[in-house]
Structure formats: C-alpha cells, structure tokens
MMTF fields as JSON, N, C-alpha, C and O atoms, coordinates in Angstrom:
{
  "mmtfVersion": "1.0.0",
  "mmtfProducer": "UNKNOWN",
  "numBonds": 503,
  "numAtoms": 504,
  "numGroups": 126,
  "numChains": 1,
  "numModels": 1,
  "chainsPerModel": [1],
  "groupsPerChain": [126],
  "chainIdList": ["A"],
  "bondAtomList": [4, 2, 8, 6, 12, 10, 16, 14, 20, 18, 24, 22, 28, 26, 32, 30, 36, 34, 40, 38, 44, 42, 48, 46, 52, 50, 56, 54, 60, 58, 64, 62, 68, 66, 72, 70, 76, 74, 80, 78, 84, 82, 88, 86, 92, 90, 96, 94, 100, 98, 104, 102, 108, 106, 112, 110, 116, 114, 120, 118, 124, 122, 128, 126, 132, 130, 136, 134, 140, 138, 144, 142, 148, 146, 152, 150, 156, 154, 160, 158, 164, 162, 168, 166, 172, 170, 176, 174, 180, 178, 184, 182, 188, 186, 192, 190, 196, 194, 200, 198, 204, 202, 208, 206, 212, 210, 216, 214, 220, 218, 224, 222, 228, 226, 232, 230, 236, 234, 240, 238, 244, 242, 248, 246, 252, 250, 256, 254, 260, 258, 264, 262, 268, 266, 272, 270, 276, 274, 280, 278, 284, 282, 288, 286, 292, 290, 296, 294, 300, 298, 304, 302, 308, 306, 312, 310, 316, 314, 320, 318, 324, 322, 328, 326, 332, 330, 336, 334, 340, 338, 344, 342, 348, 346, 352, 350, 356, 354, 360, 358, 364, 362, 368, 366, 372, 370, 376, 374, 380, 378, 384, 382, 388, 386, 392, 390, 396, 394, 400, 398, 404, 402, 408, 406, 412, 410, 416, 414, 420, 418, 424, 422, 428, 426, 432, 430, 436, 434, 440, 438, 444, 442, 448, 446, 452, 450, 456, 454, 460, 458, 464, 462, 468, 466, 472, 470, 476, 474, 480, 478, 484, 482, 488, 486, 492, 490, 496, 494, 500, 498],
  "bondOrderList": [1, 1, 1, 1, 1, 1, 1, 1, 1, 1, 1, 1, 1, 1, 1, 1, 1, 1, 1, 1, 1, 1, 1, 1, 1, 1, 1, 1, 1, 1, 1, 1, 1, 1, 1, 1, 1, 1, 1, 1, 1, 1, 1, 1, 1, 1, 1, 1, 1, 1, 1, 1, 1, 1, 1, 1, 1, 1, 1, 1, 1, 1, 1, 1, 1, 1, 1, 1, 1, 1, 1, 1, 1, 1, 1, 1, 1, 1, 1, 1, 1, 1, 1, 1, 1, 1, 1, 1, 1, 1, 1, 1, 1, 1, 1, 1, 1, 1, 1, 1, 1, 1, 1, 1, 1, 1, 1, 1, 1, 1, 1, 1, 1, 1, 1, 1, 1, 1, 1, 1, 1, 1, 1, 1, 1],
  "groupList": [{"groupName": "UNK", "atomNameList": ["N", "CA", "C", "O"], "elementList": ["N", "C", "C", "O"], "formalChargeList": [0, 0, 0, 0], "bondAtomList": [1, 0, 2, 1, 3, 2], "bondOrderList": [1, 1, 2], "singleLetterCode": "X", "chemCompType": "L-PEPTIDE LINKING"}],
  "groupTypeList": [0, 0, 0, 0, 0, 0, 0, 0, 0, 0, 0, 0, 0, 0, 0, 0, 0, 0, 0, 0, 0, 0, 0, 0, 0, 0, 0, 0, 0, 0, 0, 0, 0, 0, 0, 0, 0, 0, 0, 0, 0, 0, 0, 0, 0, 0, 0, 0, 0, 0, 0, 0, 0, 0, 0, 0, 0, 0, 0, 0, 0, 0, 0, 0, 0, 0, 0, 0, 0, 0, 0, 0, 0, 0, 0, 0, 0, 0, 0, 0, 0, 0, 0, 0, 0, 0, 0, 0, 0, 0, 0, 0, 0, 0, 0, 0, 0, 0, 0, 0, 0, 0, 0, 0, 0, 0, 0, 0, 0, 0, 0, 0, 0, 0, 0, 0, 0, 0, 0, 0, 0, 0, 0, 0, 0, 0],
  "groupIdList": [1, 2, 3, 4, 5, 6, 7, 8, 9, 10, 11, 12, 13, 14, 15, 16, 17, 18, 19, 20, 21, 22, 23, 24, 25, 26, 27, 28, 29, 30, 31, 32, 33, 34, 35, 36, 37, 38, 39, 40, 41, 42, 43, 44, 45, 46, 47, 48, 49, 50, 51, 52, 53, 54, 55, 56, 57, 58, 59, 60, 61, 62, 63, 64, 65, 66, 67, 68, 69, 70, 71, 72, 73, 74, 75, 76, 77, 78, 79, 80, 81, 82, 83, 84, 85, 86, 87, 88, 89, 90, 91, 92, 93, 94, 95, 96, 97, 98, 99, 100, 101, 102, 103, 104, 105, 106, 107, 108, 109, 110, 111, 112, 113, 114, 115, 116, 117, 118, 119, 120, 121, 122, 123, 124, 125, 126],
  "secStructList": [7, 7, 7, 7, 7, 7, 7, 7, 7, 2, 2, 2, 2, 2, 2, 2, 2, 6, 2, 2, 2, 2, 2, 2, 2, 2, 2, 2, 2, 2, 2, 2, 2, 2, 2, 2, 2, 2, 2, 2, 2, 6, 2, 2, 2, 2, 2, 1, 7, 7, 7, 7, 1, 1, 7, 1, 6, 6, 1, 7, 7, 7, 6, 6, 6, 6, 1, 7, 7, 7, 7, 7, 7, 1, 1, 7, 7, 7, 7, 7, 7, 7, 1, 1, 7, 7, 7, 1, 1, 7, 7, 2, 2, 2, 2, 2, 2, 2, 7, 7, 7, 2, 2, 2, 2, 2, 2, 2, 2, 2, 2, 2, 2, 2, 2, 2, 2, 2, 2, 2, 2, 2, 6, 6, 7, 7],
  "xCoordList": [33.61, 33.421, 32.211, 32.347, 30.953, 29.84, 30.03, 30.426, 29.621, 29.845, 28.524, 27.55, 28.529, 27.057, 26.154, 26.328, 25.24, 24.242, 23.815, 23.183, 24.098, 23.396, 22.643, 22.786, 21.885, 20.97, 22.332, 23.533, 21.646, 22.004, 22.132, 21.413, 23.086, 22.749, 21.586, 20.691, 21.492, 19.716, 19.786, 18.667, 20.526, 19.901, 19.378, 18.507, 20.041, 19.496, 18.465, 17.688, 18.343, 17.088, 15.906, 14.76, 16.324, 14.969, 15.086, 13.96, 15.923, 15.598, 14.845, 14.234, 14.856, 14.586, 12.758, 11.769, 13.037, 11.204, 10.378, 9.156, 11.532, 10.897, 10.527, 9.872, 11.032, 11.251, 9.681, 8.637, 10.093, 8.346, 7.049, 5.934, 7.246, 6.258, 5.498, 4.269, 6.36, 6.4, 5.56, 4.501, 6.232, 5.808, 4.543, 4.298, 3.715, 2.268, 1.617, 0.833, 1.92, 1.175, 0.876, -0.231, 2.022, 1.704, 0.632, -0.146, 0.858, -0.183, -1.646, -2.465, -1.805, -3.077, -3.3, -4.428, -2.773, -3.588, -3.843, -4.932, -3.098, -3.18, -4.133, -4.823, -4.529, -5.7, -6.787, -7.684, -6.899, -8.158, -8.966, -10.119, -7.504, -8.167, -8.367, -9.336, -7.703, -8.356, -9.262, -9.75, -9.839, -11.306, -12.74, -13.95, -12.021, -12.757, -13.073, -14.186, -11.873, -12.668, -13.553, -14.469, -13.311, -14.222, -15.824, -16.786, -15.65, -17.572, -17.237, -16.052, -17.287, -17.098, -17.681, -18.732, -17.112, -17.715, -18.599, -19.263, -18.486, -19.618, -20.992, -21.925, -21.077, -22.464, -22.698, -23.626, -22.004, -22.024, -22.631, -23.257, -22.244, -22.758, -24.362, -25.263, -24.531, -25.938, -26.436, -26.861, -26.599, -26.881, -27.519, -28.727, -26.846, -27.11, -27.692, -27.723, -28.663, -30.257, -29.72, -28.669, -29.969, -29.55, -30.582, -31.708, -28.991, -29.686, -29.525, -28.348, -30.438, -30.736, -29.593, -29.168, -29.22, -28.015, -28.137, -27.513, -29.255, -30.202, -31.191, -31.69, -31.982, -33.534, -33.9, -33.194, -35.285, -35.796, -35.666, -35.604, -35.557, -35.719, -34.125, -33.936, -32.683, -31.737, -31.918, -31.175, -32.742, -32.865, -33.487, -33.453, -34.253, -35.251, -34.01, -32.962, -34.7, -33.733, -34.398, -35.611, -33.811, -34.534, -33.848, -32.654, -33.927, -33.294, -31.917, -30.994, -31.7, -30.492, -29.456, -28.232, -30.061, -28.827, -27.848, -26.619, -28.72, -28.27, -27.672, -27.478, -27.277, -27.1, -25.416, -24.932, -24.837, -23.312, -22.965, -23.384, -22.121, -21.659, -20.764, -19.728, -21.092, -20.257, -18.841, -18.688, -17.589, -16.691, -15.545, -14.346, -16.117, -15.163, -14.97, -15.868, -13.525, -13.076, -13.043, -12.882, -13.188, -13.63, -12.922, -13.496, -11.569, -10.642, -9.761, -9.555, -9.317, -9.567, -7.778, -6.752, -7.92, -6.71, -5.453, -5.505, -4.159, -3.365, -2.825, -2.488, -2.708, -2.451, -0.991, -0.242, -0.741, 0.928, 1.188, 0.501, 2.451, 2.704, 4.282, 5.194, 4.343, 5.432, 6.624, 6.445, 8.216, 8.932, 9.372, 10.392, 8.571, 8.697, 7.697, 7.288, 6.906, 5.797, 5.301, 5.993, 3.956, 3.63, 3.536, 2.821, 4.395, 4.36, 3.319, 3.572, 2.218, 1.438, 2.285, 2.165, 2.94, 3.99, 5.445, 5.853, 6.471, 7.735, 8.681, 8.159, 9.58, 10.254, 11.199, 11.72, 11.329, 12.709, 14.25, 15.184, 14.35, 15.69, 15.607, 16.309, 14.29, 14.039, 13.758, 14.008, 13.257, 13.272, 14.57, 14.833, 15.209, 17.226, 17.769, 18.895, 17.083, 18.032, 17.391, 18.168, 16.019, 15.732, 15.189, 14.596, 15.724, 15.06, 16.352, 17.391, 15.809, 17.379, 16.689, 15.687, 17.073, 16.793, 16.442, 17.03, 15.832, 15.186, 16.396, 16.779, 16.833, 18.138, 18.946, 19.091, 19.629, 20.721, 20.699, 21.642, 19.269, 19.201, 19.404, 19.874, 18.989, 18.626, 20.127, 20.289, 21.023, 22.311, 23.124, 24.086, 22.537, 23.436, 23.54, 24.443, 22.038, 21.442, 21.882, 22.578, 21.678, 22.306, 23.974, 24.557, 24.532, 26.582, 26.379, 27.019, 25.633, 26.087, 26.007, 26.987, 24.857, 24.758, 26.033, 26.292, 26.795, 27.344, 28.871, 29.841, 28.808, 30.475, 30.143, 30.94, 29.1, 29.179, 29.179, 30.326, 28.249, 28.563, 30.241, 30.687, 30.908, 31.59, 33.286, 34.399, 32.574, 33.749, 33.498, 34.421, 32.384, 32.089, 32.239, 32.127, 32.459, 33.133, 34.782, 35.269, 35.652, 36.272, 37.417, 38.647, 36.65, 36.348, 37.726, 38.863, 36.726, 38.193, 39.07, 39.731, 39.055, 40.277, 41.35, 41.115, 42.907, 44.011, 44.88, 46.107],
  "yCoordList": [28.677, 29.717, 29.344, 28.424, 30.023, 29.788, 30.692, 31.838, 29.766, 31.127, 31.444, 30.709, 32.83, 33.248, 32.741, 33.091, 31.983, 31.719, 32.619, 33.645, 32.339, 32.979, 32.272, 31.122, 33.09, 32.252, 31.76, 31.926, 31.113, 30.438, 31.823, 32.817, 31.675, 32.844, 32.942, 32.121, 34.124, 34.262, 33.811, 33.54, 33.574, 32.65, 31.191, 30.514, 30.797, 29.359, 29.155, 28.223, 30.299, 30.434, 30.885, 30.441, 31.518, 31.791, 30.522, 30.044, 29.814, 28.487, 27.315, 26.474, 27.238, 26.594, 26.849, 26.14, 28.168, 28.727, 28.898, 29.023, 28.876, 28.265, 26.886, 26.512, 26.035, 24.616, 24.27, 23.723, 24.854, 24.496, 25.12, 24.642, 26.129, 26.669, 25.915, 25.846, 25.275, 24.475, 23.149, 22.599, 22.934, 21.554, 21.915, 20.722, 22.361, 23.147, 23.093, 22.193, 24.109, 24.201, 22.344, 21.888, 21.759, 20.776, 19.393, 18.596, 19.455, 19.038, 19.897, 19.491, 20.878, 21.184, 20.834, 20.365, 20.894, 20.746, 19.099, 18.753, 18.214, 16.822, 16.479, 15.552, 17.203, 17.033, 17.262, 16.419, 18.604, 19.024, 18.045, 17.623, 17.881, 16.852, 15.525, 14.939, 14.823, 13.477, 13.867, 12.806, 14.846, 15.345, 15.551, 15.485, 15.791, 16.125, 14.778, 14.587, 13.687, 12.256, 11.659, 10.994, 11.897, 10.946, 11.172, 10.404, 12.734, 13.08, 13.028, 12.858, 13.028, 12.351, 11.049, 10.752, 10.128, 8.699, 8.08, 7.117, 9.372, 9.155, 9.356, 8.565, 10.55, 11.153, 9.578, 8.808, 9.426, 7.813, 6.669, 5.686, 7.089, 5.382, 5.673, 4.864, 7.411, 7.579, 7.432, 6.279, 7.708, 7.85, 6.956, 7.074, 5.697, 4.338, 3.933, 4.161, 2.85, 1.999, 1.356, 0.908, 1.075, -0.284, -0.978, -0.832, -2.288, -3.602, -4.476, -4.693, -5.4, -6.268, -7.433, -7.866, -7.813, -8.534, -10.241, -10.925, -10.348, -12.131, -11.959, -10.879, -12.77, -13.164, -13.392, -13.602, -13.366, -14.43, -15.599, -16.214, -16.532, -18.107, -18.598, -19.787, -17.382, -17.535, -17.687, -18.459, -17.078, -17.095, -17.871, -17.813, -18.845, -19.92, -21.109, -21.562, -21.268, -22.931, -24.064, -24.195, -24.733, -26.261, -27.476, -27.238, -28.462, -29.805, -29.958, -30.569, -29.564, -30.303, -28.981, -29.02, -28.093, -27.284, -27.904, -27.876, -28.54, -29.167, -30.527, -31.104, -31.32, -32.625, -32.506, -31.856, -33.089, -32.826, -33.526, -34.651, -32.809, -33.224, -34.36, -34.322, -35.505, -36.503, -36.096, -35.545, -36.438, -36.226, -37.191, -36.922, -38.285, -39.632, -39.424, -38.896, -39.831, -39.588, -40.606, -41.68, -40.562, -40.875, -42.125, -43.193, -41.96, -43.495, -43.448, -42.633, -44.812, -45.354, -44.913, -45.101, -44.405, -44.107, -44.871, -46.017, -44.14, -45.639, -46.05, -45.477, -47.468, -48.141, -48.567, -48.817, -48.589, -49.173, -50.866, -51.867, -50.668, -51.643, -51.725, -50.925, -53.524, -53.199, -53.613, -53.911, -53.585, -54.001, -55.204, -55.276, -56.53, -57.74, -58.228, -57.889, -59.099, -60.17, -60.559, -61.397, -60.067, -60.616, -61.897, -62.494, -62.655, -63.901, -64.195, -63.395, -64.98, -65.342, -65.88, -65.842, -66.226, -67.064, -67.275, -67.976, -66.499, -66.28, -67.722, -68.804, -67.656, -69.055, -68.974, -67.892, -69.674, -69.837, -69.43, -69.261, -69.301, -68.142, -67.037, -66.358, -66.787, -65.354, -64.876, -63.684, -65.576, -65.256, -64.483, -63.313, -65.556, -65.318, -64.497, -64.204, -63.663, -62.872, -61.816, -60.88, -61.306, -60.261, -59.928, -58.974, -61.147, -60.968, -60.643, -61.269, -59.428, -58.797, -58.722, -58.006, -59.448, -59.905, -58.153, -57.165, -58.096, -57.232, -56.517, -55.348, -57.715, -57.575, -56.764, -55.568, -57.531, -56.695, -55.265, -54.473, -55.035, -53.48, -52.683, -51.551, -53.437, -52.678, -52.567, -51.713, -53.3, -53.253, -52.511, -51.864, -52.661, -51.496, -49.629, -48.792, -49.632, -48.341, -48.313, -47.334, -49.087, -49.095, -48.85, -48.297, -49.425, -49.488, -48.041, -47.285, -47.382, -45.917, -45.336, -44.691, -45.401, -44.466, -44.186, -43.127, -45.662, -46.094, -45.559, -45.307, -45.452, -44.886, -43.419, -42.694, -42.815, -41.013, -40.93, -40.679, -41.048, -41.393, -41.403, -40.288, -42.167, -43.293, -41.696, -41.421, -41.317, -39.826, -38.664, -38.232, -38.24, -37.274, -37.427, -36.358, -38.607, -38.514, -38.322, -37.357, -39.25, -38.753, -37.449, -37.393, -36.758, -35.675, -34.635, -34.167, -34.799, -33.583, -34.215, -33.835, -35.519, -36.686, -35.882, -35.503, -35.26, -35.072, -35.948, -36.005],
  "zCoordList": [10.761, 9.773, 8.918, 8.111, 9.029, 7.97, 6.641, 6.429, 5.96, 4.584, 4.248, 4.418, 3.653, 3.641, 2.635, 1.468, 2.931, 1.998, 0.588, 0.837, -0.875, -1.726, -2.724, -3.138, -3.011, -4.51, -5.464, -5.248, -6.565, -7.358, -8.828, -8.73, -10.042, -10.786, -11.198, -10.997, -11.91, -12.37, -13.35, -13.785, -13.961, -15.64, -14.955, -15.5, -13.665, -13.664, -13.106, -13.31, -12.101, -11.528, -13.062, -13.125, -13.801, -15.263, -15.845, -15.986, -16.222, -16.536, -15.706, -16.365, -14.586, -13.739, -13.565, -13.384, -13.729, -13.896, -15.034, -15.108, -16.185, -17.541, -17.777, -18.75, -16.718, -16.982, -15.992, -16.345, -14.678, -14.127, -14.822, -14.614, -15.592, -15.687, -16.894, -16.879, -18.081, -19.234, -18.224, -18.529, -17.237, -16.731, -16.218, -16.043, -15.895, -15.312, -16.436, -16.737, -17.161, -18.305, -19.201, -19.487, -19.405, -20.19, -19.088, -19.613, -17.846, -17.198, -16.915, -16.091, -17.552, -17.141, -18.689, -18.839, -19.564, -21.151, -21.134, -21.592, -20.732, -20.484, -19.793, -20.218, -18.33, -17.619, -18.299, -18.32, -19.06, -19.802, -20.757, -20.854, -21.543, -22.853, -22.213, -22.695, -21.206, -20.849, -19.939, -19.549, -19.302, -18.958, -20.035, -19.822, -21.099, -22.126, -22.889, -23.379, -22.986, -23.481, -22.725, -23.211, -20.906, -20.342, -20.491, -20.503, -20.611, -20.835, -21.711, -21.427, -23.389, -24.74, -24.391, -24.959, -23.451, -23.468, -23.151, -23.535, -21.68, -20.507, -21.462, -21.322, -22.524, -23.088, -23.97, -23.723, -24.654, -25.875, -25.043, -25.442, -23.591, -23.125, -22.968, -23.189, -22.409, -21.82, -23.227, -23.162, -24.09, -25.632, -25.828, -26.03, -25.828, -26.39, -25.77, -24.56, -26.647, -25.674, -24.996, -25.456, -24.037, -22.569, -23.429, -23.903, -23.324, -23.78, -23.286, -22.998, -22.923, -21.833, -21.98, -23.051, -20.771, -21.006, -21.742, -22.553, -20.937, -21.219, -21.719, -21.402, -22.662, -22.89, -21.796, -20.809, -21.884, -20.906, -21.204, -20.139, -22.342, -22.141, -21.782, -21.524, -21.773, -21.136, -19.577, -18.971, -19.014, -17.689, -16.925, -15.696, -17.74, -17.448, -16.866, -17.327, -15.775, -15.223, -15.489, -15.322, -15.816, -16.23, -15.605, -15.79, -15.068, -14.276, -15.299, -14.76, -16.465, -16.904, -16.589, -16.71, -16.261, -15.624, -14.564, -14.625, -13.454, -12.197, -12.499, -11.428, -13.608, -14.351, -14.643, -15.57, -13.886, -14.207, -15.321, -15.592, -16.045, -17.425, -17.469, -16.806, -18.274, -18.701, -19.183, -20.273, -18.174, -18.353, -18.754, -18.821, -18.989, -19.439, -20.582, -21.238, -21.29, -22.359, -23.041, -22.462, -24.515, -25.623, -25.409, -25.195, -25.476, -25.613, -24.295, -23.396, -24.648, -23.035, -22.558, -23.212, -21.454, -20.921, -21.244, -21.691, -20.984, -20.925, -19.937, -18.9, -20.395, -19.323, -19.312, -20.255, -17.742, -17.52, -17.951, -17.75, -18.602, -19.686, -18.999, -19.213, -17.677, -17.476, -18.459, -19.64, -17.634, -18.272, -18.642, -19.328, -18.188, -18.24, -17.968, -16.858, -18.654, -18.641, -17.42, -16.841, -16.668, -15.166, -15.129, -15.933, -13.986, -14.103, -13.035, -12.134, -12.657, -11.958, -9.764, -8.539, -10.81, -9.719, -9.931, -10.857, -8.836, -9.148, -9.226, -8.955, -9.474, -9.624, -8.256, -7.985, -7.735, -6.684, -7.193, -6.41, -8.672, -9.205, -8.808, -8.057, -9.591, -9.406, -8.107, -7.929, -7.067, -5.69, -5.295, -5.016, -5.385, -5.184, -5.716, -5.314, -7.042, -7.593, -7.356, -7.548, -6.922, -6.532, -4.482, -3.978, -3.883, -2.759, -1.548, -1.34, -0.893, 0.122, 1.286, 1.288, 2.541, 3.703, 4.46, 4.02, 5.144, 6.003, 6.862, 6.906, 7.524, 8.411, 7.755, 8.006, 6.689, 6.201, 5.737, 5.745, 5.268, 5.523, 6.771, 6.876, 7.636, 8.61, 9.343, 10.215, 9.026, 9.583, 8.9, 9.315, 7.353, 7.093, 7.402, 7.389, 7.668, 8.103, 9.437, 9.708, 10.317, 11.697, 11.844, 12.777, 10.656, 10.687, 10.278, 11.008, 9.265, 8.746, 9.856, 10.23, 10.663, 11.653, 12.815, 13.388, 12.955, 14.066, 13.483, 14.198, 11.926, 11.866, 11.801, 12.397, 11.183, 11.597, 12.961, 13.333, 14.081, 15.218, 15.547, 15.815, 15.555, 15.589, 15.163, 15.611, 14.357, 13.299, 14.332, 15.023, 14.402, 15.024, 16.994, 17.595, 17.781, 18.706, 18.623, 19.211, 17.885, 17.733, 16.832, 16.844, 16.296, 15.536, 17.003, 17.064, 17.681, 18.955, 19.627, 20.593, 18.912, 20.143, 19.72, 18.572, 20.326, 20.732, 19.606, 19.681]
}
C-alpha cells in the first residue's frame, strides 16, 4: 500500500521561504561589504609610495658576513661532580665489594631463560 505523496502545510512551506530568502539576502549584503573593504585596501596600498625594503649599504656584503659567530659561553659549563672522591687506584676491599664475575651473570641470564623455557614446555603437560 503506497500512500500518496503530499506537500508539507503552507505556513511551513512560507516559513521555510522566509527563512531562505532572509538567508540570500544576508549573504549577498556580507559579500558586498567585504567586496567593498578589499578595494578600500587594495586603492590605500596603490596610494602609498613603495618603499624600498633595504638601503643600499644593507645590501653590501662584506667578509664578516661569511665569519661564523663566536658561540662559547661566557662561564664555563658544568661539570660532573661525582658521588665519591676519584681514587687514582682501587683498593683490593673495594675490588670485593664492587666486583661481580662475568660468569655469574651470564648464568643467571642463561637459568632465566632455561626456567621460562622450562614453564612454557610444560605449560600443556596433562
């Protein structure tokens, strides 16, 4: 069953055409007047003397143009200040209390590997 197509009432249709026609009109007065500032501006720029952007003795090159500027600063950077007195030569304590064998890293990095390994085979054991 189609039902028959009709317009909409006429008041909404006159509103609807009061509403575009408002909208036309207020874009052509908007177009006009910002048509009307750009020649307003355009005439002000032709108006005014062109003025040269540089002297000439701005435009002149001279060798210290090509002379890169001294960029070292005034006072002197700072410097790293460690947390304990550099000793020239460590003591055999201090050897011992900061020195960790090669191996034992490497075994411990080798055991981590060998128990994930180690989880993840049996991960589907029964």
């Amino acid at each position: 069953m189609k039902l028959p197509r009709r317009l909409p009432r006429p008041e909404i249709l006159i509103i609807a055409g009061a509403a575009f026609l408002a909208f036309v009109i207020t874009l052509a007065v908007l177009s006009s007047h910002a048509h009307a500032a750009s020649v307003t501006a355009l005439r002000e720029r032709q108006s005014a003397a062109p003025q040269p952007l540089l002297r000439a003795d701005e435009l002149e090159i001279t060798p210290e143009d090509y002379m890169v500027p001294d960029l070292s600063p005034v006072t002197r950077p700072p410097q790293y200040v460690p947390y304990r007195p550099r000793l020239p030569k460590w003591s055999q304590e201090l050897v011992q209390k900061y020195w960790v064998d090669p191996r034992e890293i490497v075994k411990e990095i080798v055991g981590s590997i060998n128990d994930r390994n180690m989880a993840l085979l049996f991960q589907n054991v029964p």
